[in-house]
N, C-alpha and C positions, 0 to 999 in steps of 0.2 A: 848434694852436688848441684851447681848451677852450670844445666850446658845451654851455648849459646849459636846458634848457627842458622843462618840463611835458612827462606821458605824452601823445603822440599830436600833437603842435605840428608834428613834421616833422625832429628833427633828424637822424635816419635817413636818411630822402627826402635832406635837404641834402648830406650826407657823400658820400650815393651820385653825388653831380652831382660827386665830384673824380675829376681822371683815373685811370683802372687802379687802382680803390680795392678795397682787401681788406679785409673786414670783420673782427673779433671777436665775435659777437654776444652778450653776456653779460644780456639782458634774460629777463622774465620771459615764457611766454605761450606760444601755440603760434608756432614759428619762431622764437623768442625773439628777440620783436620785427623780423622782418624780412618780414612778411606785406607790406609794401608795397616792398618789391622783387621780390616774387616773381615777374615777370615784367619783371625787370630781366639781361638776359646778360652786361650789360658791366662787373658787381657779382662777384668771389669774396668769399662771405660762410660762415664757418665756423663753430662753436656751442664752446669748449670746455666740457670736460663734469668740470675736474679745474684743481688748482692749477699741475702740472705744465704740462698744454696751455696755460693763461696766460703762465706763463712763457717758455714757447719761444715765442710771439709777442711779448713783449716785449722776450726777448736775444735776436730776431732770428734763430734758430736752427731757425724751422716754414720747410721749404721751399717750401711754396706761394706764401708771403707775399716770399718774400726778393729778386723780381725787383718787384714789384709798386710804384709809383712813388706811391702814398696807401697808409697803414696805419691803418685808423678801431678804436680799442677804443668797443665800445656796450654797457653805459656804465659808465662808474666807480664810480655809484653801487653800479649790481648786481653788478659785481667785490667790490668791499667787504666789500658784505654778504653774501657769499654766500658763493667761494671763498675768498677769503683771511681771512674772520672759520673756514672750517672750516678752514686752514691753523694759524694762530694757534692756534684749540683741542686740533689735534690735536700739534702739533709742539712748544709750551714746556707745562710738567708744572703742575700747582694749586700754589698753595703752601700750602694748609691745605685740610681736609677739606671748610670753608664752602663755598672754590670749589670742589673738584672735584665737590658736587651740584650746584654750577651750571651749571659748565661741559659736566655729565650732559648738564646739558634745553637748551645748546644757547646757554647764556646767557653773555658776555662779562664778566670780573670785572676789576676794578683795574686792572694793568698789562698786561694784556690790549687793551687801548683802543692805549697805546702800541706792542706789539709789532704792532699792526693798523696805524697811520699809519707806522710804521719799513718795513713790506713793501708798504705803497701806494710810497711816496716811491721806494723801491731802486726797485719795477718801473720806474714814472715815469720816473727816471732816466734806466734803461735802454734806453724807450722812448723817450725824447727825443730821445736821443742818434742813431736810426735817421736813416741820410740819406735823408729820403724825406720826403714832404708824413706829419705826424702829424696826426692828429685823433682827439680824444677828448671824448665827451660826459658829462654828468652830469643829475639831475634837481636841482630847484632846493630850499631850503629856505625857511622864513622866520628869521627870528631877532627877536624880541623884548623890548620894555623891558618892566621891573616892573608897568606900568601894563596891558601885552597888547598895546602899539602895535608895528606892523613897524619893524624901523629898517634890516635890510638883508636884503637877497635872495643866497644863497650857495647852493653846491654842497651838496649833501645829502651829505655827510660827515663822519665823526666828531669832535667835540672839533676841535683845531687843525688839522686836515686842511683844513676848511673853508676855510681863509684860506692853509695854506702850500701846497695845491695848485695854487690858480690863481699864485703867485706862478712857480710854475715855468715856465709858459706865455709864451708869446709876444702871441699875442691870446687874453684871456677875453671870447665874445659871449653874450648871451642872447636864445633864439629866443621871440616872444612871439608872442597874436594881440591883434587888437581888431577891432569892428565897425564896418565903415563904409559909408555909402548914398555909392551912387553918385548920386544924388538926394536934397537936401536936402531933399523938399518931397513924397519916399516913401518910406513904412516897409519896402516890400517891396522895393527896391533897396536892400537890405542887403546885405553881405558880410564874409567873416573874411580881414581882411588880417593876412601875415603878417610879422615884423621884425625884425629886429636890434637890439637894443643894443651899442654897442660900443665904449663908455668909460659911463667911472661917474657916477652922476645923483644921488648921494645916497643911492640907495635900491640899485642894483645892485651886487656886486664885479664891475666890468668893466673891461677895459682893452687896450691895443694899445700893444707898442712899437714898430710901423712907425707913424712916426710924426718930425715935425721939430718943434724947439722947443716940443714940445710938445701938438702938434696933430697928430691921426691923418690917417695918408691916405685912413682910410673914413671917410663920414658918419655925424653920430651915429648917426643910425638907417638901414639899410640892409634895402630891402622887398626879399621871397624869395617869389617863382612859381614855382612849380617847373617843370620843364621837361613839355612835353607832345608825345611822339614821335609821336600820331596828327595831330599839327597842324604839325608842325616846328617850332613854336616852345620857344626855346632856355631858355628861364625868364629868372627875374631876381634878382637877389642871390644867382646860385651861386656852388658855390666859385670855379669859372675866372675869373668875372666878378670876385670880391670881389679873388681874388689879381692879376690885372691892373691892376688899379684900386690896389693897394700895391705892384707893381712900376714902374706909371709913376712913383706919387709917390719912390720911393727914386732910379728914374732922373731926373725931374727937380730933385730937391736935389742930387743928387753930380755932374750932368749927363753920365752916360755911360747908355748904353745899358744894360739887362738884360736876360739871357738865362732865357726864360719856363721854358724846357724844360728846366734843371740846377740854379737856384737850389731852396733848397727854402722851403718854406711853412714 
């Protein structure tokens, strides 16, 4: 699954509700981005600090990660931008003096853009390929007509990235919020509920191949509680929840049973 959603929306929190999930945490901040797990035990969540450390989590090759039954990278955006644009700069040569000031101050030229989407996609791959529940997040962009109107909401990704990464994916969702009263008739029964999108509207790159004739086995829009262990209560729209909910619909098209515990996500 590739979810996509605004700083601070929750898609962390969400990832964290998949079983025996290992994290990547490639975000900015203190904990880079994992301050709301911090009091999560049932989360190994690790920070790499190098192009190298990405890649042995992505060929599968960091042994902490390699028993772990979820492997969440957080997030792709901050991969991008960050190790793998200093990959790219450091690893292919300028090819005229122009770029190499640019590439001094840290700045991306020409075919540089390309060799940057060539080393997202190998990792991807790579990472795809792990048999084990994948998840991987991104922040959202806008994209724009001449006129300054939105016309679609994408992964904050470079150039063609944007559109050929989610193609990789299985399910691309987007986690949103809006305000809702629980009281029509009070402003202070207000609240931030939060959602899924999880096919496309027009405006989102969203989509799900579990899915018959066409029609996903998740509702378009699927609401996410998060789970709260001082109350027992188990949230709503988590991963286990979402993934059940697309194992019954695949068992009942094919009409056999599936087995929750080996299939992967």
């Amino acid at each position: 699954m590739l979810v996509i959603a605004a700083p601070g929306v929750g898609k962390t929190t969400w990832a964290a509700t998949a079983p025996d999930a290992a994290i990547a945490a490639c975000e900015t901040g203190v904990g880079s981005g994992l301050l709301t797990l911090a009091h999560n035990p049932n989360v190994l969540a690790v920070v790499p600090t190098t192009f190298v450390d990405l890649r042995s989590v992505a060929y599968d090759t960091f042994l902490p990660f390699q028993k772990k039954q979820t492997r969440v990278l957080d997030s792709l955006t901050a991969m991008t931008k960050s190790f793998v644009k200093d990959y790219v700069l450091s690893a292919f040569q300028p090819r005229n003096q122009k770029e190499a000031a640019r590439r001094q101050a840290g700045i991306l030229t020409g075919f540089d853009y390309s060799d940057q989407a060539d080393t997202v996609r190998t990792l991807l791959t790579k990472f795809l390929s792990i048999n084990a529940h994948i998840i991987v997040t991104a922040l959202p962009k806008a994209e724009k007509d001449s006129d300054g109107n939105v016309i679609s909401i994408l992964p904050d990704l470079p150039g063609a990235l944007a559109m050929g990464a989610p193609a990789m994916f299985d399910s691309v969702l987007h986690l949103k919020t809006r305000k809702i009263l629980r009281d029509p008739k009070d402003p202070k029964s207000a609240y931030v509920e939060r959602y899924f999108i999880t096919g496309s509207d027009n405006m989102h790159v969203a989509k799900d191949r579990n899915s018959i004739a066409g029609r996903s086995f998740l509702d378009h829009e699927e609401i996410f509680v998060p789970p709260d262990p001082k109350t027992g209560f188990e949230g709503r729209g988590t991963f286990p929840q979402l993934y059940a909910k697309i194992l019954a619909g695949h068992s009942a098209a094919s009409g056999t049973a599936v087995n929750s515990g080996t299939t992967k996500g």
